[in-house]
N, C-alpha and C positions, 0 to 999 in steps of 0.2 A: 504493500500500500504506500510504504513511504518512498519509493523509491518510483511509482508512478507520480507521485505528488510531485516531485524532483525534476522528470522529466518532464511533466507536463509545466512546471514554471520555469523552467530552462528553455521552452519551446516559447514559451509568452513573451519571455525576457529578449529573446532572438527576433522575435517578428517585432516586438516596439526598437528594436534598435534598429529593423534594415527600414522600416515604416519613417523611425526618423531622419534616415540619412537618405530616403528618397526625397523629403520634402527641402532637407538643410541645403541652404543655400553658398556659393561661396562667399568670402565678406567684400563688400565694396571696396575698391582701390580708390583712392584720389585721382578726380578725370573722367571716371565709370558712374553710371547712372540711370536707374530705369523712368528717372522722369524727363518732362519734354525741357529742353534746353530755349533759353532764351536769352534774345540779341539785342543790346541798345547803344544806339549812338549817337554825333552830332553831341558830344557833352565836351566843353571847352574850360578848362580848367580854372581857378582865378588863382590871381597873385594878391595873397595874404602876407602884410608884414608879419615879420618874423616874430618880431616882440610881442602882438598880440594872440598869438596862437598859443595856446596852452596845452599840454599834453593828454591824449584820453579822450573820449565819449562824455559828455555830459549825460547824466542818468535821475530817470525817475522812477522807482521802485510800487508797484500795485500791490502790495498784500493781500493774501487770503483768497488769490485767486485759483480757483480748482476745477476753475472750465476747462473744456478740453481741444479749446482751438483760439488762436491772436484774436481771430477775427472780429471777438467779444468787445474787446477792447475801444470799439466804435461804435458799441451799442449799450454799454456800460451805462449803468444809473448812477446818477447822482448820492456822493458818499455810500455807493456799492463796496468800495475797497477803502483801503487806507494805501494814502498816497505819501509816499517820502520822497525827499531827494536822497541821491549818494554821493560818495567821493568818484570822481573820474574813473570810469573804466581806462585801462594803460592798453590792456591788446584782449584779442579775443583769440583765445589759446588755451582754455582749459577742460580739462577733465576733473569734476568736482567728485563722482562717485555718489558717495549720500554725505557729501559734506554741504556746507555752509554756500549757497550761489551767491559770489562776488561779495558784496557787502550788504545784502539784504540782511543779514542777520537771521537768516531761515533758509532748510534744504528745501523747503516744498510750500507749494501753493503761493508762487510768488510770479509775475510778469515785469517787465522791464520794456523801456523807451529809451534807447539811449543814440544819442543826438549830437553831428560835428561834422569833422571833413576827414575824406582820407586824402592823402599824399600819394600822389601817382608820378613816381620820382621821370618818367619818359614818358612819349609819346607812343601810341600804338597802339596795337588790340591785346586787352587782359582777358586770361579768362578766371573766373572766380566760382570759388564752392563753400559750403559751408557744413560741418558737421553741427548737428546738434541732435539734444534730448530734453526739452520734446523741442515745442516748433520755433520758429525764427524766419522774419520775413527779413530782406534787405535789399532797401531803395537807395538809389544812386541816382542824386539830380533829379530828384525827385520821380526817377522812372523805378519800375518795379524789378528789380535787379535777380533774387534768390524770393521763391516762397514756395515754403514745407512747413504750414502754419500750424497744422493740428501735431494731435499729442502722438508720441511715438516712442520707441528706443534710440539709440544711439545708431544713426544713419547718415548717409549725405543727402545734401540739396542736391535741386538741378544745376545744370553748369549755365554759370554765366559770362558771356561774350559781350565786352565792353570795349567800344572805340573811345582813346582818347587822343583829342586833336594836337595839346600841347600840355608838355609836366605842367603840376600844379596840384589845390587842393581844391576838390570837388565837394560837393556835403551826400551827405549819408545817414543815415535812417536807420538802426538795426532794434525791431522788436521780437523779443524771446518769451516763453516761458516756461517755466519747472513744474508740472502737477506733483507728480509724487514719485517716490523710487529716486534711483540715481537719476544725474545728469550730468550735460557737457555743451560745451557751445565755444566751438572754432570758426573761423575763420581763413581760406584758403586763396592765393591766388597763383597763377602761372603770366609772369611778364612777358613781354613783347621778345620773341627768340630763345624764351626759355625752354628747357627741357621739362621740368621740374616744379609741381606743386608746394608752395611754402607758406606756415603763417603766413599773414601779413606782418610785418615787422612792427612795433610799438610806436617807432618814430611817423610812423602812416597812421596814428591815430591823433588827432587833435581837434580842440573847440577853442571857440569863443566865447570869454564868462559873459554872463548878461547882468 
């Protein structure tokens, strides 16, 4: 008897494993992507003194949000959330896990607005990606640049193709947010001749205080 019990959970244990590695997928590379790609351009850079530029994303923090897509964010009621400001995002390049997102002060049920220019040190066609968990939209010149809004794992955006006519710093738009579980929110681009997916560097993120 126990030895049919045996085999028979030996056979179960065998068919959920070939069951899963029918469905397991390989893991996305930087550059790869099952959503549709999108293309913007005609965006001219401006020349921003140097001394007014400050380092980072200017950030405003929504607490307690535990919807499961940005898009809320524009349909939001009045003192729905608790709304802070933060200190400067510097780069988007992390993998938080189930740690603390950025400086909200909380892993979970938090959305973010964070607001400035990026530095596009050349001229030419960038292409741009974005990991995150969950979603994260990012507008460029006010065009819609990356959007994988709703809630998910740890995945890539669509790729974006960006003409730029001349260096400089452009503005940019990046909203995210965390429901629950781990999270992560990078930021990726490939330069004009580049081989190579990278952060964006920290010096490519900056604002103007208000």
């Amino acid at each position: 008897m126990k030895s049919q019990f045996a085999i028979t959970f030996m056979t179960l244990m065998l068919l959920s494993i070939l069951a899963f590695s029918a469905y397991a997928k390989e893991p996305e590379k930087l550059g790869e992507t099952q959503q549709t790609p999108i293309t913007i351009g005609d965006i001219t850079a401006e020349k921003i003194t140097p001394e007014i530029m400050q380092p980072g994303l200017a950030v405003t923090y929504y607490l307690n949000f535990f919807k499961r897509d940005l898009g809320y964010l524009k349909q939001m009621k009045e003192n729905e959330f608790e709304i802070m400001k933060g200190e400067p995002v510097v780069q988007l390049n992390h993998q938080f896990g189930d740690g603390e997102v950025f400086g909200s002060g909380t892993r979970q049920g938090v959305a973010m607005s964070m607001k400035g220019y990026l530095l596009f040190p050349e001229p030419g066609r960038y292409q741009m990606q974005a990991l995150s968990n969950d979603g994260v939209i990012v507008v460029i010149d006010d065009k819609l640049a990356i959007s994988d809004p709703q809630q998910h794992s740890d995945r890539l955006s669509n790729l974006a193709h960006i003409e730029i006519a001349a260096e400089g710093w452009v503005p940019v738009t990046v909203e995210y947010f965390q429901r629950k579980g781990t999270s992560a929110l990078k930021l990726f681009w490939k330069m004009p001749g580049g081989k190579d997916f990278i952060p964006v560097p920290k010096e490519s993120y900056g604002h103007i205080p208000q």
